[in-house]
C-alpha positions in Angstrom: 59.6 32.7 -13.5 56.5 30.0 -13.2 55.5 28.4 -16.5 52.7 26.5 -17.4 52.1 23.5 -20.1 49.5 24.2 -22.3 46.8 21.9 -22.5 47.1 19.5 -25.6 51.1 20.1 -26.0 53.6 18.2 -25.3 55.5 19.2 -22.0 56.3 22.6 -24.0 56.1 25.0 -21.7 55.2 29.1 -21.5 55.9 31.9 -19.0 53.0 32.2 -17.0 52.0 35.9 -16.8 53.2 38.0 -14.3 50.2 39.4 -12.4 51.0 42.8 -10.5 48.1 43.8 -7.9 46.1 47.0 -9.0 46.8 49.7 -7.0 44.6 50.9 -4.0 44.5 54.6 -5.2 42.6 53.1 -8.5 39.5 52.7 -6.4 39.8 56.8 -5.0 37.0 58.8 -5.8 39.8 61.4 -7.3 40.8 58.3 -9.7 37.8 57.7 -10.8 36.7 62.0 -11.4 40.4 61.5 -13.7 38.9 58.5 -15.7 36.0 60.0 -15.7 37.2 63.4 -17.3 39.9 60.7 -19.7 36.9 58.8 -21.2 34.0 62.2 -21.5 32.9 61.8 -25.3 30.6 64.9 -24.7 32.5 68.3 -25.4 30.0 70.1 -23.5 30.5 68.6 -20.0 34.4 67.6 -20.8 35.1 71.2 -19.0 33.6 70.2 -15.8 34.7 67.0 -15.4 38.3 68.0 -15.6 37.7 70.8 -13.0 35.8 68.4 -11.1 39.3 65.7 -11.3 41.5 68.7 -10.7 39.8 69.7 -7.8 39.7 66.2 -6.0 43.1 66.0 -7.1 44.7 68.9 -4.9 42.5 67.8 -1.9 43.9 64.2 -2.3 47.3 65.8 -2.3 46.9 67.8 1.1 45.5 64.7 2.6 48.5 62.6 1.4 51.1 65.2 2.8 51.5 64.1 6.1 52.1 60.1 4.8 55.2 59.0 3.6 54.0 55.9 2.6 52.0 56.7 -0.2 54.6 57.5 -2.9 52.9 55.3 -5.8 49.6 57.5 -5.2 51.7 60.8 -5.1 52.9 59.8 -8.4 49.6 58.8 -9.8 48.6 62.1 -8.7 51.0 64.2 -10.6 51.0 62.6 -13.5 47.0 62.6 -13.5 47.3 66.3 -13.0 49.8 67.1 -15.8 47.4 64.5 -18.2 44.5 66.9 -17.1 46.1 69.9 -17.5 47.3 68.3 -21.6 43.6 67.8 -22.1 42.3 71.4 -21.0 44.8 72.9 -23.8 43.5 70.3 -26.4 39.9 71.0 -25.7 40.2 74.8 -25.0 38.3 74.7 -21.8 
């Protein structure tokens, strides 16, 4: 682990933060529909944006079959879909 003295200390020293890349999937237009859909504060559109996330979802999915490589997005994926599912039952829609 790096550390780092802090500036106006004496040679203490403090773990520097480990800083882990953001993943690639994060700038996916499905990610953003689930964020989207996460952060809606109007009840009236909340519907649609979660059918809008769902649906870009599954076609991420099928695109992703063929690669074996993308195992961190396949996971995102999932879980995004089972947090969209929870929010459908808590908003009724």
């Amino acid at each position: 682990m790096e550390v780092d003295a802090l500036p106006g200390r004496n040679s203490s020293a403090v773990p520097r933060a480990q800083i882990s890349p953001v993943p690639q999937y994060r700038s996916q237009v499905w990610y953003l529909a689930y964020m989207d859909a996460l952060f809606e504060t109007d009840r009236s559109r909340i519907g649609d944006r979660i059918k809008r996330a769902e649906q870009l979802i599954v076609f991420r999915e099928r695109e992703l079959l063929s690669e074996k490589t993308a195992l961190p997005e396949h996971r995102a994926l999932s879980n995004a879909l089972h947090a969209l599912r929870a929010l459908r039952s808590c908003f009724g829609v």
